[in-house]
C-alpha positions as CSV (number, residue, x, y, z in Angstrom):
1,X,78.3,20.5,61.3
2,X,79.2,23.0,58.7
3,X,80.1,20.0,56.2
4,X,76.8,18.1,56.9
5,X,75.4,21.3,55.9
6,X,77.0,21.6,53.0
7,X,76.9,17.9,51.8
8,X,73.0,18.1,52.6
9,X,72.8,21.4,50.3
10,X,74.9,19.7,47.0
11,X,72.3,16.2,47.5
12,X,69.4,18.6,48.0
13,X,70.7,20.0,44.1
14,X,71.5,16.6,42.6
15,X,68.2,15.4,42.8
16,X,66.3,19.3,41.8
17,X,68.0,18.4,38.6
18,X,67.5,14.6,38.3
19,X,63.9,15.5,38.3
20,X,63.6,17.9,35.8
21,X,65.7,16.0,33.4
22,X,63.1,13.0,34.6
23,X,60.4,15.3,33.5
24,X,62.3,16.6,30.4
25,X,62.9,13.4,29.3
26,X,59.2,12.2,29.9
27,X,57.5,15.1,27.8
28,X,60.1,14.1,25.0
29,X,59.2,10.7,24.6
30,X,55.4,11.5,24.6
31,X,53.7,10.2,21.2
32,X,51.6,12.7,19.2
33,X,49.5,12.4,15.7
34,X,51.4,12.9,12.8
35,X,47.9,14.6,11.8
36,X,45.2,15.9,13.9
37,X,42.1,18.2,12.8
38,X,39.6,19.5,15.5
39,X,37.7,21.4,13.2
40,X,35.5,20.3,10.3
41,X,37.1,18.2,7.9
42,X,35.9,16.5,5.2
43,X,38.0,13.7,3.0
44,X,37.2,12.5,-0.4
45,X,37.9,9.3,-1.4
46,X,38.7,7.9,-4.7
47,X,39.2,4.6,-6.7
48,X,41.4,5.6,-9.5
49,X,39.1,9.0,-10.7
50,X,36.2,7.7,-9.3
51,X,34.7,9.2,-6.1
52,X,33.6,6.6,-3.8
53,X,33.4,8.2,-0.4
54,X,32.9,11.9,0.8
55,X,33.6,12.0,4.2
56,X,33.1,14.6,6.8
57,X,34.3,14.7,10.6
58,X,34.7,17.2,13.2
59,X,37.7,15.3,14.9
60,X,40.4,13.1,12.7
61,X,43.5,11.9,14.0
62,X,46.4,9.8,12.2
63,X,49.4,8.2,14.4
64,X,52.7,7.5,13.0
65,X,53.5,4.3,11.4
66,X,49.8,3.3,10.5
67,X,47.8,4.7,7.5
68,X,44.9,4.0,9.7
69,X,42.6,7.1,10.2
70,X,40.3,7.9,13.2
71,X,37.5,9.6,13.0
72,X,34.4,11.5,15.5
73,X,31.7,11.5,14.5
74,X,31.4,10.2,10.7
75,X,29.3,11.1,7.8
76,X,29.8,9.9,4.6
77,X,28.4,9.8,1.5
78,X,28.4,6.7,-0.6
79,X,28.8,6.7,-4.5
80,X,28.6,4.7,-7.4
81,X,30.4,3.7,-10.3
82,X,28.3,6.0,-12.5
83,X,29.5,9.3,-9.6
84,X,25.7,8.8,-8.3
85,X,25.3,9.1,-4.8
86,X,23.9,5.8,-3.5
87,X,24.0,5.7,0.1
88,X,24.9,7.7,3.8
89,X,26.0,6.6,6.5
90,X,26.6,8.1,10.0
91,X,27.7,7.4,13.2
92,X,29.5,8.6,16.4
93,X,33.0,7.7,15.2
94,X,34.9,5.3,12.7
95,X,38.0,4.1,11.0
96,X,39.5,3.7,7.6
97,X,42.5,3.9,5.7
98,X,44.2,6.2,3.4
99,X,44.1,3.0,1.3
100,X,40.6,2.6,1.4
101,X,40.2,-0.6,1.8
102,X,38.1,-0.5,4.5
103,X,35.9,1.8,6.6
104,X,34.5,1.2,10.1
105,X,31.8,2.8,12.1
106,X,30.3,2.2,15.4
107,X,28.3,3.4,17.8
108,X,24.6,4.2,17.3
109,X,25.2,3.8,13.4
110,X,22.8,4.7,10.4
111,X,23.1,3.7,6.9
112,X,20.1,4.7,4.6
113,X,19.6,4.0,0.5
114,X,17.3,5.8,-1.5
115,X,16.5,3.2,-3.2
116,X,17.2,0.6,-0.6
117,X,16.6,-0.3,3.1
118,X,17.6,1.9,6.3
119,X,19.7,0.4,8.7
120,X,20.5,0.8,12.3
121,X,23.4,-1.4,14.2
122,X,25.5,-1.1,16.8
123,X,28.8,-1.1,14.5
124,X,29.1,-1.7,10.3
125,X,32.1,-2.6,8.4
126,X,32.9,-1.9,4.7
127,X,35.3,-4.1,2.5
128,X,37.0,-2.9,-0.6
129,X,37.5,-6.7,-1.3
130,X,34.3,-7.8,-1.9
131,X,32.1,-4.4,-1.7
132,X,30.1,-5.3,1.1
133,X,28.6,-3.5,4.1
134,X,28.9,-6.2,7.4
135,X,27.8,-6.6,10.7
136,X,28.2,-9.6,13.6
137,X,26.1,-8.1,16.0
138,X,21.8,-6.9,16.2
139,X,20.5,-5.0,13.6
140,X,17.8,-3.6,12.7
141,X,16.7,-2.7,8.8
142,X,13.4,-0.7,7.3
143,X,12.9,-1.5,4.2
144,X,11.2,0.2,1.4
145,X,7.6,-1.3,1.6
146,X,7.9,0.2,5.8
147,X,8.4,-3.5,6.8
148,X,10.4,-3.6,9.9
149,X,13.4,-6.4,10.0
150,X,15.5,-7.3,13.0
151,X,18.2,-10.2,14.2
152,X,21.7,-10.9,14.2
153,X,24.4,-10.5,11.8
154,X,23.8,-8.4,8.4
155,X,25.8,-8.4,5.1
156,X,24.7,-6.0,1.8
157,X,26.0,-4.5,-1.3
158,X,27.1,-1.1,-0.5
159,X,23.8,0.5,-2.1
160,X,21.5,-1.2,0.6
161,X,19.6,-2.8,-2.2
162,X,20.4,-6.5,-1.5
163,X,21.0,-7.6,1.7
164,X,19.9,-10.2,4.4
165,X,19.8,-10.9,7.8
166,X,21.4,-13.8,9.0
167,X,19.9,-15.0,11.9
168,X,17.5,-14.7,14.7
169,X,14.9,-12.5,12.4
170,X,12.0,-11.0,13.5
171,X,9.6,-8.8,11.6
172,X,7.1,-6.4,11.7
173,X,5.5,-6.3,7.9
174,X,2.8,-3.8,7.2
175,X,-0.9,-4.5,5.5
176,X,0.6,-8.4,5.4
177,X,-2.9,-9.6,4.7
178,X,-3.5,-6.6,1.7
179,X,0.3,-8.1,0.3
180,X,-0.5,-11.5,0.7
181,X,-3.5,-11.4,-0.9
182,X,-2.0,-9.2,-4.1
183,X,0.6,-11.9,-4.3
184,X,-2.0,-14.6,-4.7
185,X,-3.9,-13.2,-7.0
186,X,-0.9,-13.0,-9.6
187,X,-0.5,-16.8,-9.4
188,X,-3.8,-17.0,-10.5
189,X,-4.2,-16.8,-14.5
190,X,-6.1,-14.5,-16.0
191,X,-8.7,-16.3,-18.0
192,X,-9.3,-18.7,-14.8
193,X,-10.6,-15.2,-12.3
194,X,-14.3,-15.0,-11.9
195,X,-15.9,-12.5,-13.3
196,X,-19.8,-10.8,-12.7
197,X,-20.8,-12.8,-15.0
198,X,-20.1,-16.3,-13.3
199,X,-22.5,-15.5,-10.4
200,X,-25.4,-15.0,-12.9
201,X,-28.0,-17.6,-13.0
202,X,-27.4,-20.3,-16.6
203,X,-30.7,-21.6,-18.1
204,X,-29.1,-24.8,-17.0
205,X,-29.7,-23.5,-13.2
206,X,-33.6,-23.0,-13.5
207,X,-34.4,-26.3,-14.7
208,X,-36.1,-28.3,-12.3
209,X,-34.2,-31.3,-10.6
210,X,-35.9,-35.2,-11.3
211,X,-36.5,-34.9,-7.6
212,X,-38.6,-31.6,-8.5
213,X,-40.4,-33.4,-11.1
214,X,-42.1,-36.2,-9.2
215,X,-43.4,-34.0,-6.6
């Protein structure tokens, strides 16, 4: 009895100290970011001298082995190759690489241009490659006349300032009539408008018709 006892204590030991070295081992090989900010942080991004992005975050994270760069939320300012700032952009989080050959945002993003349109989609892409702001899915775009634009699928220059919707487009365009009628009256040369003038009565108009004259 006294060596069951024993024999029961020394197993009982053995596997106390399998699990710890279990659990030792488990919180070794547990990953972490190589770099991880949960504070403000903001990121500026050139091409050669040139800033192109400013970007700001309260949460960025970076793993090991990727130059890949996670981001929540986003804001970033957009510049251009004079150091103007031509667009911002925002949404609840986002990608890009130390790189910069792309950015990514998604979820409930905003893209606005002063001089452009404002945008609203579900996700947007940026390319280095070709310099063009990209989206599969709805959109929605106000441009700078108010006129509101929606469909599916987008693509633009990075300033906002030329861009189309690919499919599926449906608008709302304010004083249409007003516009329309503006636009038609500059394919109409100048010399050919009326004028006051025209509606007065000629000479010619008075003179009685033969019809006139033989009653």
């Amino acid at each position: 009895m006294k060596y069951f006892l024993t024999l029961l204590l020394v197993l009982s030991l053995i596997s106390c100290t399998k699990t710890k070295d279990d659990e030792y081992t488990a919180w070794e090989l547990k990953e972490h970011p190589v770099m991880l900010f949960s504070d403000t942080t903001v990121m500026d991004l050139y091409e050669g001298n040139r800033l192109s992005w400013k970007v700001k975050t309260a949460y960025l994270e970076r793993w090991g082995g990727s130059d890949s760069v996670f981001v929540k939320p986003i804001f970033a300012d957009i510049y251009d190759s004079l150091g103007n700032k031509a667009a911002f952009l925002r949404a609840d989080s986002g990608n890009l690489n130390m790189r910069m050959t792309y950015v990514r945002a998604y979820g409930r993003v905003y893209a606005l241009s002063p001089k452009g349109a404002a945008v609203r989609a579900d996700s947007l892409l940026w390319l280095k490659v070709d310099d063009k702001i990209r989206t599969d899915g709805p959109v929605r775009v106000v441009g700078e006349t108010g006129d509101v634009l929606q469909g599916i699928g987008f693509i633009s220059d990075s300033r906002l300032e030329n861009w189309q919707i690919l499919s599926k487009v449906t608008g709302i365009f304010q004083e249409a009539a007003k516009r329309l009628q503006e636009e038609d009256s500059k394919l109409i040369p100048q010399d050919s408008k009326p004028t006051p003038e025209d509606s007065k009565p000629t000479p010619e108009d008075n003179k009685p018709t033969p019809e006139e004259n033989t009653q």
